[in-house]
N, C-alpha and C positions, 0 to 999 in steps of 0.2 A: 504494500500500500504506500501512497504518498501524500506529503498532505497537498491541503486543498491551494494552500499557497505556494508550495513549489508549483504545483500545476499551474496557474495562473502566472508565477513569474516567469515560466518556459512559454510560456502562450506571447508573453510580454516582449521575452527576447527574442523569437519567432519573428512577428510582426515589426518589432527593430529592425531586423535584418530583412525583411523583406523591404522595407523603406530605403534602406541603403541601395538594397541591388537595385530598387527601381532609379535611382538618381539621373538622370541624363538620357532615359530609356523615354523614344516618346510616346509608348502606351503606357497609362499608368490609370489607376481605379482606384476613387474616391475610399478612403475608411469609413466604413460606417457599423453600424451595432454588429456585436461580435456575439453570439448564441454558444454557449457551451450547455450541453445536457449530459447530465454524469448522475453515477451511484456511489453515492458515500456514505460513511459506516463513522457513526458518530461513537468517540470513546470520553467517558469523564473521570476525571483524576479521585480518587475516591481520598487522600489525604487532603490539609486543610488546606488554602490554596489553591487549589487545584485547581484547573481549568478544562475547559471543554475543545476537543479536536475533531476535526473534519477530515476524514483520509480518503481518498478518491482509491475506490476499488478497481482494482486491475487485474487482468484475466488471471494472475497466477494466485489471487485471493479469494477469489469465488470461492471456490470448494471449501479453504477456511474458513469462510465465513455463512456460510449454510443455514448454522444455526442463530447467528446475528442477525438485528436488525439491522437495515439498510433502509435510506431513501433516496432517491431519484429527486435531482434536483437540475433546475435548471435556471443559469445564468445570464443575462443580457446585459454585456459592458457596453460601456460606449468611448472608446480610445480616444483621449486627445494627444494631442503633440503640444507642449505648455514650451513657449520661450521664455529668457532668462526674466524678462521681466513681467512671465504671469501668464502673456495674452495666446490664446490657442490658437493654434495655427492650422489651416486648411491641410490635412493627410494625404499623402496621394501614396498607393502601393504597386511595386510592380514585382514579375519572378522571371522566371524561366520558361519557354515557352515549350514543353514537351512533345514529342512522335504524336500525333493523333489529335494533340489539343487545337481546339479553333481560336 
């Protein structure tokens, strides 16, 4: 399992680099809301303090988790690009264009 927030800062650094590679490319595609739908398996620290975790189940946990509660949850970010001085900047994305892709 992972948590919910490594998963989302990979989604982050993803999306980073795909802004890069688009740089100078002149197709590039507007950012817009970002949909994640995942299963995650809520755990709480039973000492005092404790806090509650979010771990995003992943196919080599299923079967460990069988007899766990799990819920299906789903995400709608919406990514800005913030400059140094705050203001959000228009996102443009671009990648690679693959065998077969239009």
């Amino acid at each position: 399992m992972i948590d919910l927030s490594d998963m989302i800062r990979t989604l982050r650094h993803e999306l980073n680099a795909a802004i890069r590679d688009g740089e100078g490319d002149p197709l590039r595609f507007e950012l817009g809301p970002v949909e994640i739908e995942t299963t995650v398996a809520v755990e709480r620290e039973a000492e005092a303090g404790g806090k509650v975790r979010f771990w995003v189940v992943t196919a080599e946990t299923e079967g460990r988790l069988a007899g766990a509660r799990t819920q299906r949850i789903t995400l709608t970010l919406h990514p800005k690009v913030v400059a140094e001085d705050g203001t959000p900047t228009r996102t443009l994305i671009s990648g690679t264009t693959f065998p077969g892709e239009r």
